[in-house]
ChimeraX commands (.cxc) that place a marker at each C-alpha (Angstrom):
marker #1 position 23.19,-3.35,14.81 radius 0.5
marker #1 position 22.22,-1.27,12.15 radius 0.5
marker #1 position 20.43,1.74,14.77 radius 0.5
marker #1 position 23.99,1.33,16.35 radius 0.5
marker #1 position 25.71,2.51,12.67 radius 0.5
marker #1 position 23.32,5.21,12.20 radius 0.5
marker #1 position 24.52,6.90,15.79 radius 0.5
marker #1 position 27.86,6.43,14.53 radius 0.5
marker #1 position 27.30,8.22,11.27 radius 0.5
marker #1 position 25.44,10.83,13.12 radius 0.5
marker #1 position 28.23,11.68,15.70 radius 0.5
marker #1 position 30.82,12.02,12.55 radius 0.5
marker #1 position 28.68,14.47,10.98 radius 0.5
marker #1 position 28.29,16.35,14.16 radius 0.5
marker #1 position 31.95,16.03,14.67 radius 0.5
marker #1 position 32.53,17.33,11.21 radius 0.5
marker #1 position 30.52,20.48,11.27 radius 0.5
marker #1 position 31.95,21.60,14.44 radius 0.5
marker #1 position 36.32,21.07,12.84 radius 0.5
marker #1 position 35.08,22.85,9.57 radius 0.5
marker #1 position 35.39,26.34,9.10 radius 0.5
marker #1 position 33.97,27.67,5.62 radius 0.5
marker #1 position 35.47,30.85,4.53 radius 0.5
marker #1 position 34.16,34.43,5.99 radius 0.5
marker #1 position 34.19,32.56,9.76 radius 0.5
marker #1 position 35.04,34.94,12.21 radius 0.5
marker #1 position 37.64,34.35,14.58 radius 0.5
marker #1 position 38.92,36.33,17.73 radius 0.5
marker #1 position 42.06,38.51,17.42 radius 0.5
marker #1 position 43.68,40.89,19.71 radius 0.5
marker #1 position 41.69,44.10,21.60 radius 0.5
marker #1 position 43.32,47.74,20.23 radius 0.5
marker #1 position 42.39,51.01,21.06 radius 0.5
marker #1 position 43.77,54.17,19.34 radius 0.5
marker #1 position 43.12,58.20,20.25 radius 0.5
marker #1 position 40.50,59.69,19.09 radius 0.5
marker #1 position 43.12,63.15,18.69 radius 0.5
marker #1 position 44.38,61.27,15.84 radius 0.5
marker #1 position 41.71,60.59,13.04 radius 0.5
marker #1 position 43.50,60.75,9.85 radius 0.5
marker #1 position 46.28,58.43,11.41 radius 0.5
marker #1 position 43.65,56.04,12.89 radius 0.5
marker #1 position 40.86,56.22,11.27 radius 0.5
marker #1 position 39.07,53.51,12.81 radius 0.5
marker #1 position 39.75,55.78,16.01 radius 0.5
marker #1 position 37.45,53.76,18.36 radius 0.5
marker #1 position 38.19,50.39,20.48 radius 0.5
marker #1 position 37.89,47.19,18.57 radius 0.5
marker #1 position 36.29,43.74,20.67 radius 0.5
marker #1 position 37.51,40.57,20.41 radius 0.5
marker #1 position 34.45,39.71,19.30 radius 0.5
marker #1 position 33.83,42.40,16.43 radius 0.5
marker #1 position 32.96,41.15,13.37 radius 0.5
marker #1 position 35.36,41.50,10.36 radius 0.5
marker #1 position 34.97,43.69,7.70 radius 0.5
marker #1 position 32.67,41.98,4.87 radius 0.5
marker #1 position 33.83,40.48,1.61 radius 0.5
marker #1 position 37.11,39.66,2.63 radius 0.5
marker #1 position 39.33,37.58,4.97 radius 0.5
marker #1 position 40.09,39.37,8.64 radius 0.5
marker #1 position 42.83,41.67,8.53 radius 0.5
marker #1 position 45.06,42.26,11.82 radius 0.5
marker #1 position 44.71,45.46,13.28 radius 0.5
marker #1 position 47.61,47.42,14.53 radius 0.5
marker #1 position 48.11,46.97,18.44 radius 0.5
marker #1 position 47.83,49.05,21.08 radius 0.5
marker #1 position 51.65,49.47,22.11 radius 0.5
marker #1 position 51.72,51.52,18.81 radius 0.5
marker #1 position 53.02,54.77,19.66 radius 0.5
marker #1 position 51.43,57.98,18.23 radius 0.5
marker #1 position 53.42,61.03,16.39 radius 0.5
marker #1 position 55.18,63.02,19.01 radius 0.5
marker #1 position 53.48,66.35,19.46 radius 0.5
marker #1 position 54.80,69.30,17.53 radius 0.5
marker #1 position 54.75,71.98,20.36 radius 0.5
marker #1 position 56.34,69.58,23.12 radius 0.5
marker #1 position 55.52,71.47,26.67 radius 0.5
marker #1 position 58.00,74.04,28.02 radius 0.5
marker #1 position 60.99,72.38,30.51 radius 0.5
marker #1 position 60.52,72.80,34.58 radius 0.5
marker #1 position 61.87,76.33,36.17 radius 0.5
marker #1 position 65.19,75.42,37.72 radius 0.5
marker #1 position 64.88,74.65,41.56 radius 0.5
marker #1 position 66.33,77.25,43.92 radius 0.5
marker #1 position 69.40,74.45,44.47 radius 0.5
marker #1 position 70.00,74.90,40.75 radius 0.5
marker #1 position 70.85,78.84,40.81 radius 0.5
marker #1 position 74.32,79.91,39.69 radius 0.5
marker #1 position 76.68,80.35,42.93 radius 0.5
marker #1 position 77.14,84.02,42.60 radius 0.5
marker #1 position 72.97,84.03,43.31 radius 0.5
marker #1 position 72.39,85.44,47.04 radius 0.5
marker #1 position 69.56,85.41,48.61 radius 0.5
marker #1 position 68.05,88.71,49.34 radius 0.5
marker #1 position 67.54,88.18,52.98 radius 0.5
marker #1 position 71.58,86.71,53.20 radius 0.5
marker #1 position 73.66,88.38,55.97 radius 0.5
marker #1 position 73.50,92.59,57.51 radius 0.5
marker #1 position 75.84,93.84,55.62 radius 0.5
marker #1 position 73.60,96.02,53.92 radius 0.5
marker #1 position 75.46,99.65,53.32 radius 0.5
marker #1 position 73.43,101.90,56.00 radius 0.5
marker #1 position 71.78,104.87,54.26 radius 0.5
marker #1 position 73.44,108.10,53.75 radius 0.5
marker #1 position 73.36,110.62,56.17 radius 0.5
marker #1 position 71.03,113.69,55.36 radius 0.5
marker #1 position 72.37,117.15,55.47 radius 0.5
marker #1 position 68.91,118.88,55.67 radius 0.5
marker #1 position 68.06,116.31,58.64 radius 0.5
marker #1 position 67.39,118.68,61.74 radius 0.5
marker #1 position 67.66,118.03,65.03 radius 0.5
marker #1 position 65.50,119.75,68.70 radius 0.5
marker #1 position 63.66,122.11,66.16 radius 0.5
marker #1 position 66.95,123.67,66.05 radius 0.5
marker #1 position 66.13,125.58,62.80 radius 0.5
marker #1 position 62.92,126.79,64.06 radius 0.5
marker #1 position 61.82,130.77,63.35 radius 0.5
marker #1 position 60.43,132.66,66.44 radius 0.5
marker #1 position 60.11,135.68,64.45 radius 0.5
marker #1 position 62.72,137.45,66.64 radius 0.5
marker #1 position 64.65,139.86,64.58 radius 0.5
marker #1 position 68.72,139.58,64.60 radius 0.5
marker #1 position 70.98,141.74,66.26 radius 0.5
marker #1 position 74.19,142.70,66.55 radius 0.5
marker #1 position 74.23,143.78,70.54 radius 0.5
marker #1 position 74.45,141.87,73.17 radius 0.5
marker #1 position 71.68,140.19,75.03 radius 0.5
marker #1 position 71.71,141.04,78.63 radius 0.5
marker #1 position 69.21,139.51,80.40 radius 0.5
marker #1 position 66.80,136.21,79.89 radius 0.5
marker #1 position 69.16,134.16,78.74 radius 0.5
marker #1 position 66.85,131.23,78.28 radius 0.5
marker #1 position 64.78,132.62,75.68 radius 0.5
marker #1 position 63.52,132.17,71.60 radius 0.5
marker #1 position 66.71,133.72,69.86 radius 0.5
marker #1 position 66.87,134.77,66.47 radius 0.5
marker #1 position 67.70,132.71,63.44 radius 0.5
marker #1 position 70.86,134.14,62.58 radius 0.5
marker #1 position 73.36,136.43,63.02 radius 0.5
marker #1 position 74.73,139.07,60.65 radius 0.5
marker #1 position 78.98,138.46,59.98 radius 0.5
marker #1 position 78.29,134.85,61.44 radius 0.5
marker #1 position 76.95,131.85,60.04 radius 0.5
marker #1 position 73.94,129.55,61.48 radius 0.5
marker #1 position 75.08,125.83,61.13 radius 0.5
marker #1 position 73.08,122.80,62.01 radius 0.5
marker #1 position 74.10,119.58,63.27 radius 0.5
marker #1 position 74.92,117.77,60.40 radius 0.5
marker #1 position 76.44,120.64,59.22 radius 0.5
marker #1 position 78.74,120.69,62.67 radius 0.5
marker #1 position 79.11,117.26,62.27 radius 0.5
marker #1 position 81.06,117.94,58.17 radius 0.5
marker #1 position 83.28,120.40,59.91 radius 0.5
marker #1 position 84.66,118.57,62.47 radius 0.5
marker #1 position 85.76,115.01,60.66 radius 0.5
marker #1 position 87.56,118.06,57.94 radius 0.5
marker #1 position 90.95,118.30,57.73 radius 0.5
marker #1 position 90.27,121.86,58.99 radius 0.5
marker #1 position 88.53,120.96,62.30 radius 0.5
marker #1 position 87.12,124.11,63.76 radius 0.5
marker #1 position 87.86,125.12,67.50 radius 0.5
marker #1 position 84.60,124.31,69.28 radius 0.5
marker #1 position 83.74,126.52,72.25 radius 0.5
marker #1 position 81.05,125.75,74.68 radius 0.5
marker #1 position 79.67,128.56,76.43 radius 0.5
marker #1 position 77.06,127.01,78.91 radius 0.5
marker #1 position 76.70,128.43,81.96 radius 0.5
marker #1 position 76.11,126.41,85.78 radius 0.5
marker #1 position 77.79,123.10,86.00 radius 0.5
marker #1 position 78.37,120.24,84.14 radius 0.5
marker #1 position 81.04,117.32,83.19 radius 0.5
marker #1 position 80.53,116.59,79.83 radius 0.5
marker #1 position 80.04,118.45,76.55 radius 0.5
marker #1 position 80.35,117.79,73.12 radius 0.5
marker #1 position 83.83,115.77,71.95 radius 0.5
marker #1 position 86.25,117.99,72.22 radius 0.5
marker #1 position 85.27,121.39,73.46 radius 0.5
marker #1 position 86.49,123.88,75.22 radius 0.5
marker #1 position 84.37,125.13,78.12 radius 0.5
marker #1 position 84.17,129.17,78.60 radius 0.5
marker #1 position 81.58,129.21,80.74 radius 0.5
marker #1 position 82.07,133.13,81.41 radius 0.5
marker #1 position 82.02,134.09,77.64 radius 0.5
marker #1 position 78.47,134.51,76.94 radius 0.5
marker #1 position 77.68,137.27,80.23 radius 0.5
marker #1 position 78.68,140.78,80.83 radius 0.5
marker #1 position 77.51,144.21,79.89 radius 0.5
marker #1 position 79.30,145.56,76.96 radius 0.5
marker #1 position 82.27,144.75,74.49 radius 0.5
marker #1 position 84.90,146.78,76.51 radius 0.5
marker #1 position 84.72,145.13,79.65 radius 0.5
marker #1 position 86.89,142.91,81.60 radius 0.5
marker #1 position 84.88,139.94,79.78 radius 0.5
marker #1 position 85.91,140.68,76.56 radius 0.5
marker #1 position 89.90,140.78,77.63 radius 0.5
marker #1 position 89.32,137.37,79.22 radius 0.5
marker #1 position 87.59,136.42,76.39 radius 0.5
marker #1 position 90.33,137.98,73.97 radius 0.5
marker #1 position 93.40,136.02,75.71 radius 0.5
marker #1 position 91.78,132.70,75.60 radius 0.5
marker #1 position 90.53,132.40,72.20 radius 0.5
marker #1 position 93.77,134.07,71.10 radius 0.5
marker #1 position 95.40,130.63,73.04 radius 0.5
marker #1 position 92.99,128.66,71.43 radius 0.5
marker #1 position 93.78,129.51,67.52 radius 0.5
marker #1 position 97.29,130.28,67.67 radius 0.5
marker #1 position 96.36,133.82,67.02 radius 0.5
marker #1 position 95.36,133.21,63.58 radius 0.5
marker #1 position 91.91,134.82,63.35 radius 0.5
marker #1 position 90.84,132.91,60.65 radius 0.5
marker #1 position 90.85,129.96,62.17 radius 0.5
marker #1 position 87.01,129.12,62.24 radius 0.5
marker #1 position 85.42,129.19,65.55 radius 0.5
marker #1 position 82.00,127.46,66.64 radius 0.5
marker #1 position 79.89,128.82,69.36 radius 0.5
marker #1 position 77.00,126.81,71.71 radius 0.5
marker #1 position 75.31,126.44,74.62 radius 0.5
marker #1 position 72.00,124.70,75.70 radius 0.5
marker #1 position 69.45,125.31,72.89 radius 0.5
marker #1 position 68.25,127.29,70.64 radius 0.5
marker #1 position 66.19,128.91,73.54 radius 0.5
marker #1 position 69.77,130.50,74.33 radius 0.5
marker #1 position 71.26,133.48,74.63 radius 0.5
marker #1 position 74.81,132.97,75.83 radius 0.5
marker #1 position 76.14,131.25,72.14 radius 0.5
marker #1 position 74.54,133.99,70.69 radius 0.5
marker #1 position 76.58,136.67,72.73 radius 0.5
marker #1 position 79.65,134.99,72.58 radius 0.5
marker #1 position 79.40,134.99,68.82 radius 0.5
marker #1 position 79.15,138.58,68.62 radius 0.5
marker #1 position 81.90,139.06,70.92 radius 0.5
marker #1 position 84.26,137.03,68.92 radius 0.5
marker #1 position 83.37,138.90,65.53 radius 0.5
marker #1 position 84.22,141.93,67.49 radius 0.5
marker #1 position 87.42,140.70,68.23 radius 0.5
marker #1 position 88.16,140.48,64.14 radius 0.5
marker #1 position 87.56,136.46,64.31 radius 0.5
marker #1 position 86.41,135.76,60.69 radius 0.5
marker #1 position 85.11,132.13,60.56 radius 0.5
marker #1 position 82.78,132.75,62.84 radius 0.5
marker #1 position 80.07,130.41,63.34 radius 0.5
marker #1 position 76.65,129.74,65.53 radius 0.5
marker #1 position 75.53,126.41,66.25 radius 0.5
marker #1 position 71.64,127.40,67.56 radius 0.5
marker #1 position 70.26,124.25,68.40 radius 0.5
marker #1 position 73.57,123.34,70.97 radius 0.5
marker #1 position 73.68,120.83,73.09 radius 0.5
marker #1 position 70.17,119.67,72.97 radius 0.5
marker #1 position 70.08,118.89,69.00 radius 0.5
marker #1 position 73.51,117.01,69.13 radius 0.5
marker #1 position 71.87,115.04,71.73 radius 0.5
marker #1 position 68.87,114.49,69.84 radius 0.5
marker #1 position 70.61,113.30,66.80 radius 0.5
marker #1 position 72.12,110.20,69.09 radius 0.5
marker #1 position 75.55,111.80,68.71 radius 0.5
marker #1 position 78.07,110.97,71.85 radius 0.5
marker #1 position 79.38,113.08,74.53 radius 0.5
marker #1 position 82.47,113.26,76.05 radius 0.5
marker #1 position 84.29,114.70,79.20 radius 0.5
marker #1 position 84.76,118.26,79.50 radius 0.5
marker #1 position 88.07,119.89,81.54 radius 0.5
marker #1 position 86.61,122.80,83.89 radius 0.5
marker #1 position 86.01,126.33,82.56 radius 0.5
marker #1 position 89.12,128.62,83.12 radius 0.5
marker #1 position 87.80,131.31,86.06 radius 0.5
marker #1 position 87.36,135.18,84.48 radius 0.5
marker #1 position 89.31,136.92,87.49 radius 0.5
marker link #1:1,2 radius 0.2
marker link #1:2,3 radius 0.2
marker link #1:3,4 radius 0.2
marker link #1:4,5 radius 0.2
marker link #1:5,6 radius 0.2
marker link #1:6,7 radius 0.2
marker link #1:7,8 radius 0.2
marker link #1:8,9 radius 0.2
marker link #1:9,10 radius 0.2
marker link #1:10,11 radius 0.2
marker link #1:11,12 radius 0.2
marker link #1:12,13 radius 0.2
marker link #1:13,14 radius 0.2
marker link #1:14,15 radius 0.2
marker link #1:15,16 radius 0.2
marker link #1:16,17 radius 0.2
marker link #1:17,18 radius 0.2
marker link #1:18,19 radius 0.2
marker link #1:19,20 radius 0.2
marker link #1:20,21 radius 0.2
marker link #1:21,22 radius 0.2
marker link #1:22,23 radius 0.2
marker link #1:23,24 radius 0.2
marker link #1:24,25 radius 0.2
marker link #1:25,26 radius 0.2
marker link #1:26,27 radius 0.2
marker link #1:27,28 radius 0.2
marker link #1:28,29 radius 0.2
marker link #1:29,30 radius 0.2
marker link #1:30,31 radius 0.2
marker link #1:31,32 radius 0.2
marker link #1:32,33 radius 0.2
marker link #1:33,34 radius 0.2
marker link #1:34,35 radius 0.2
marker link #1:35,36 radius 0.2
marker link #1:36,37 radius 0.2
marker link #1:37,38 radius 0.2
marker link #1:38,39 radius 0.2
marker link #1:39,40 radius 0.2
marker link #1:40,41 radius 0.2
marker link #1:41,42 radius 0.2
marker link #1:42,43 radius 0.2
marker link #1:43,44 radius 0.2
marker link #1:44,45 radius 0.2
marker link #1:45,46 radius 0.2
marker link #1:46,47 radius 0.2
marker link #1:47,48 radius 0.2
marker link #1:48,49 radius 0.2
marker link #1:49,50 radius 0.2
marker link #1:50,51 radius 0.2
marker link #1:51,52 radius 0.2
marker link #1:52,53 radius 0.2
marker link #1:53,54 radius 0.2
marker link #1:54,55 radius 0.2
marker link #1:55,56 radius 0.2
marker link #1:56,57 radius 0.2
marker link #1:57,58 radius 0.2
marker link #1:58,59 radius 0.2
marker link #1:59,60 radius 0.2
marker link #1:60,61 radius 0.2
marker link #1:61,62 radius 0.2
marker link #1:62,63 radius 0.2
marker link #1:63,64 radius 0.2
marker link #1:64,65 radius 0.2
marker link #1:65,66 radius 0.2
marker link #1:66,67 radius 0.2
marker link #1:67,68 radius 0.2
marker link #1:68,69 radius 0.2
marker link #1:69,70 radius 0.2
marker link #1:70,71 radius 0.2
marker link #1:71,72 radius 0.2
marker link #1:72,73 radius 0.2
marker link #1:73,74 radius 0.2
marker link #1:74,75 radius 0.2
marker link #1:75,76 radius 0.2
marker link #1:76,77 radius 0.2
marker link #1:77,78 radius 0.2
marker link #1:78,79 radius 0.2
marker link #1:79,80 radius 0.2
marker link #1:80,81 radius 0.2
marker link #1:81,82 radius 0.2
marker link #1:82,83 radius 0.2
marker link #1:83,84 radius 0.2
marker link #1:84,85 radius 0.2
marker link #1:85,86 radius 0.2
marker link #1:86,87 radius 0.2
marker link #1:87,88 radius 0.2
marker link #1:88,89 radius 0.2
marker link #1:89,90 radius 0.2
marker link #1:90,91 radius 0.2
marker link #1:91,92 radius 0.2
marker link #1:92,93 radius 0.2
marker link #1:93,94 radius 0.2
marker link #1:94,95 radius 0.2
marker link #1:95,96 radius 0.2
marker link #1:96,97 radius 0.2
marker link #1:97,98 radius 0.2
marker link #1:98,99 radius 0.2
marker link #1:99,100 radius 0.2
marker link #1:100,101 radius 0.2
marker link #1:101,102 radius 0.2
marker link #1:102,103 radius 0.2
marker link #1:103,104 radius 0.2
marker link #1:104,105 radius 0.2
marker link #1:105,106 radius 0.2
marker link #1:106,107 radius 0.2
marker link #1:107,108 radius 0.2
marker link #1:108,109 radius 0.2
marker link #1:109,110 radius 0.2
marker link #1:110,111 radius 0.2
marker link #1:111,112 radius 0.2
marker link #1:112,113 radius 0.2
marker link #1:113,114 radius 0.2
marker link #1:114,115 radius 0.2
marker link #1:115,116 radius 0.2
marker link #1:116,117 radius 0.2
marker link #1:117,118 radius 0.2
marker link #1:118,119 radius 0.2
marker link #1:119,120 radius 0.2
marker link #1:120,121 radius 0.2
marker link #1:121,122 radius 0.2
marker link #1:122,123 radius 0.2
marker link #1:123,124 radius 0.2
marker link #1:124,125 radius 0.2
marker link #1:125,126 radius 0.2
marker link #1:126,127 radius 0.2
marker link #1:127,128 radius 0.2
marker link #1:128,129 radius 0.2
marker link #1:129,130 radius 0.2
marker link #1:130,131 radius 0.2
marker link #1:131,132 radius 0.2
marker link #1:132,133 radius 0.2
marker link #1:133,134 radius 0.2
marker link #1:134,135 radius 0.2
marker link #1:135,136 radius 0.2
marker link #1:136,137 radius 0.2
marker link #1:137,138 radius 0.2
marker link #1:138,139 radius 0.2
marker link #1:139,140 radius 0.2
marker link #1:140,141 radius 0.2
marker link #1:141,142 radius 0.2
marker link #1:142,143 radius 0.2
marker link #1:143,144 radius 0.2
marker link #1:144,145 radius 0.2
marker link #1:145,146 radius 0.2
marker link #1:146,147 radius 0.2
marker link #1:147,148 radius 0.2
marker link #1:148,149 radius 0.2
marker link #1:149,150 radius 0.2
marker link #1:150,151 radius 0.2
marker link #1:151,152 radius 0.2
marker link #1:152,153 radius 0.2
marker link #1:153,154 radius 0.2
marker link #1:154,155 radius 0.2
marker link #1:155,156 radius 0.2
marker link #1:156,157 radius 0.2
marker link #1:157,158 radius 0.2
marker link #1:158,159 radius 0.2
marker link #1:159,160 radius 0.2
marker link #1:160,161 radius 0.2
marker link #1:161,162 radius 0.2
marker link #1:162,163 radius 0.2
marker link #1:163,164 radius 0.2
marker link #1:164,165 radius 0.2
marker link #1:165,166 radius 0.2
marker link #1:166,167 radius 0.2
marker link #1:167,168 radius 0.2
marker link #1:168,169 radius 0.2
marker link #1:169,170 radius 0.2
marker link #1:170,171 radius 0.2
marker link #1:171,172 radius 0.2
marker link #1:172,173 radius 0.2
marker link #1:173,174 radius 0.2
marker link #1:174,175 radius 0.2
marker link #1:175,176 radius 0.2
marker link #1:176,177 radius 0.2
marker link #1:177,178 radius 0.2
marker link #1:178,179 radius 0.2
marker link #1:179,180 radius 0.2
marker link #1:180,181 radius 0.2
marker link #1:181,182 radius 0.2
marker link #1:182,183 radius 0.2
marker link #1:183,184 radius 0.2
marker link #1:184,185 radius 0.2
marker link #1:185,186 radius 0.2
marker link #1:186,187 radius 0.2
marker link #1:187,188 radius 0.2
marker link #1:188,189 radius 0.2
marker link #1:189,190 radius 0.2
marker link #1:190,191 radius 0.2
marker link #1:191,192 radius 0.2
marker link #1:192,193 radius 0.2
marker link #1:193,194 radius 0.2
marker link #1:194,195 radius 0.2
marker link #1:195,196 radius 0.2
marker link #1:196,197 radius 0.2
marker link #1:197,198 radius 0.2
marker link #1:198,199 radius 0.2
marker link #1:199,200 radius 0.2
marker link #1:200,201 radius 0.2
marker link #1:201,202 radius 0.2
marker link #1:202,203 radius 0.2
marker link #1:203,204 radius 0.2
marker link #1:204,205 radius 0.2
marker link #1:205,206 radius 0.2
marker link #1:206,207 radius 0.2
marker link #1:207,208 radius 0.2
marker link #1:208,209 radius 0.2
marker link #1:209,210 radius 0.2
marker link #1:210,211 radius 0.2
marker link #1:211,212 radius 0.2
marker link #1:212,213 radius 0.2
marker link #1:213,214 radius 0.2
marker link #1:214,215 radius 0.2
marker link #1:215,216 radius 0.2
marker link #1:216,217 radius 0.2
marker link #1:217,218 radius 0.2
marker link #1:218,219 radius 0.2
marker link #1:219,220 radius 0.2
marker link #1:220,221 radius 0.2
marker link #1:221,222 radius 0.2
marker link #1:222,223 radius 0.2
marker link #1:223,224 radius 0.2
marker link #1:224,225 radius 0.2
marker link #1:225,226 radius 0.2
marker link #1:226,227 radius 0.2
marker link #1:227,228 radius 0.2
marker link #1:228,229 radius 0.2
marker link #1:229,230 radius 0.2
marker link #1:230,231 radius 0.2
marker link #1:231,232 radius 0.2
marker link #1:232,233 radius 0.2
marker link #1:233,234 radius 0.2
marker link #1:234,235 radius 0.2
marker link #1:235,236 radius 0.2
marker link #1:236,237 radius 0.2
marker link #1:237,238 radius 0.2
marker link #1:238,239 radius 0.2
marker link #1:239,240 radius 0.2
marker link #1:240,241 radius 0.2
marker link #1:241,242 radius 0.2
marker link #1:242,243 radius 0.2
marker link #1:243,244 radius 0.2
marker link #1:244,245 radius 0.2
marker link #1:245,246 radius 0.2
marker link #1:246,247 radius 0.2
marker link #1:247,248 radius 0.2
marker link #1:248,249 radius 0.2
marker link #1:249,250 radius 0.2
marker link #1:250,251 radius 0.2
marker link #1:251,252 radius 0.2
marker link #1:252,253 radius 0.2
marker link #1:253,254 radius 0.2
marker link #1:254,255 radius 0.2
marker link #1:255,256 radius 0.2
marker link #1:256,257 radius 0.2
marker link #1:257,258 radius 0.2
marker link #1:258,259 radius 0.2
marker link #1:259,260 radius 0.2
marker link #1:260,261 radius 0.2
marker link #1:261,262 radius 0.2
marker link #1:262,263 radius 0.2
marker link #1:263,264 radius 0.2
marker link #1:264,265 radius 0.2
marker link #1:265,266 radius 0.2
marker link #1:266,267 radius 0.2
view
C-alpha cells in the first residue's frame, strides 16, 4: 500500500514539472524574414527560427511578420515603350504602299555620249561627204541641246518644230517629227536643196522665222543634222537649234517613239 502512494506522489510531481512554466521559458512564435537592403528599418535584418531564443531579461516580444511590406522605392523603374499597336494612327510604316514621289529628273543627265568632244573644230560650211562621222560640239548662230534639254522644250507652251533629217528608210522617229530626209545632202546653199528646203520649213512655221526649229538625225557621229542646221540659219531662221546626240540618245534615255509620215520627195 504505502510503495503504491509513493508512485502516486511521484507521477504528480512529474506531472507538475512538465504543466509549469517559470518565467523566461521560451516558447515558439512565428518564422519572419526581412531584406537585408533595409537595415535601419529592420534592423534585425536576418531570418528569425521558430526555435530562436528570446532576447534575455525580458518576456518574448512578437516580431513583425513577413507579409510586412517594405517602403516603396524612391526612383520607381521607367514605364514599357509603347507596342507598335499603340502608335498614333497618323504613324505609317516606312515600308507602307509605292507611292513614293519618283526622283526628279536631271537636266545634266546625258544620254549615247551625246555631249562627247572629238576635238573637231566647228564650222559654218557644209559637210559634204562622210556623213557618219565624229562632228563637232557645236555650232556657231545655233545652239547644242541635249536630251533633257529637248525633252523641256517640247512639254512648253512654245513647242518647237522638230525636224528629222535621217537619211535611208525608216517608220518611226521621235513623237512628232517631221521627216526631211533630203535636207541634210547637197553641195552648196544655192542649190535646188536649199529651195526645197526653204518652202517646207516656211510650211512648217507659218513663215514666222522665229519660230524655234530643232534639227537631228542618227547620232552624234552625224553629219546630216549638222548641215541642215546651217542651212536653216542661212535661211534667217533664228531659234535655231542642234540636237547632236539624235535618235540614238533619245533612245537611250528610254524615251518612246512614234510613227513617222514619209519624207516629202525633193523633185
Amino acid at each position: 500500500m504505502m510503495s503504491r502512494n509513493l508512485f502516486a506522489v511521484a507521477a504528480s510531481l512529474v506531472v507538475s514539472a512538465c504543466v509549469y512554466q517559470p518565467p523566461g521559458y521560451w516558447r515558439p512564435y512565428p518564422q519572419a524574414y526581412y531584406p537585408r537592403a533595409y537595415p535601419a528599418a529592420y534592423p534585425q535584418a536576418y531570418p528569425v527560427s521558430w526555435n530562436s531564443q528570446p532576447t534575455p531579461g525580458g518576456a518574448y516580444t512578437s516580431l513583425p511578420l513577413a507579409s510586412t511590406v517594405p517602403p516603396a522605392a524612391s526612383n520607381p523603374p521607367p514605364a514599357a515603350a509603347p507596342l507598335a499597336s499603340d502608335q498614333p494612327a497618323e504613324f505609317v510604316p516606312a515600308d507602307a504602299g509605292n507611292d513614293t514621289p519618283t526622283e526628279p529628273i536631271n537636266p545634266r543627265a546625258t544620254f549615247a555620249d551625246e555631249t562627247v568632244d572629238y576635238g573637231v573644230p566647228p564650222t559654218n560650211t557644209l559637210h559634204l561627204h562622210d556623213f557618219d562621222a565624229p562632228t563637232p560640239t557645236h555650232i556657231e548662230g545655233a545652239h547644242t541641246i541635249t536630251t533633257r534639254a529637248l525633252q523641256s522644250m517640247l512639254n512648253s507652251p512654245q513647242r518647237p518644230v522638230l525636224v528629222d533629217v535621217i537619211g535611208g528608210q525608216q517608220s518611226v522617229s521621235l513623237p512628232n517629227a517631221i521627216w526631211l530626209r533630203d535636207a541634210g545632202v547637197g553641195r552648196h546653199m544655192d542649190d535646188d536643196v536649199q529651195a526645197w528646203f526653204d518652202l517646207h520649213l516656211s510650211q512648217l512655221t507659218g513663215h514666222d522665222k522665229s519660230r524655234p526649229l530643232v534639227f537631228f538625225c542618227a547620232s552624234r557621229m552625224c553629219w546630216l543634222a549638222h548641215n541642215a542646221t546651217l542651212r536653216a540659219l542661212d535661211l534667217g531662221y533664228t531659234n535655231v537649234y542642234w540636237y547632236r546626240g539624235g535618235r540614238d540618245s533619245w533612245q537611250a534615255a528610254g524615251l518612246p517613239m512614234s510613227p513617222v509620215a514619209p519624207p516629202p520627195v525633193n523633185n
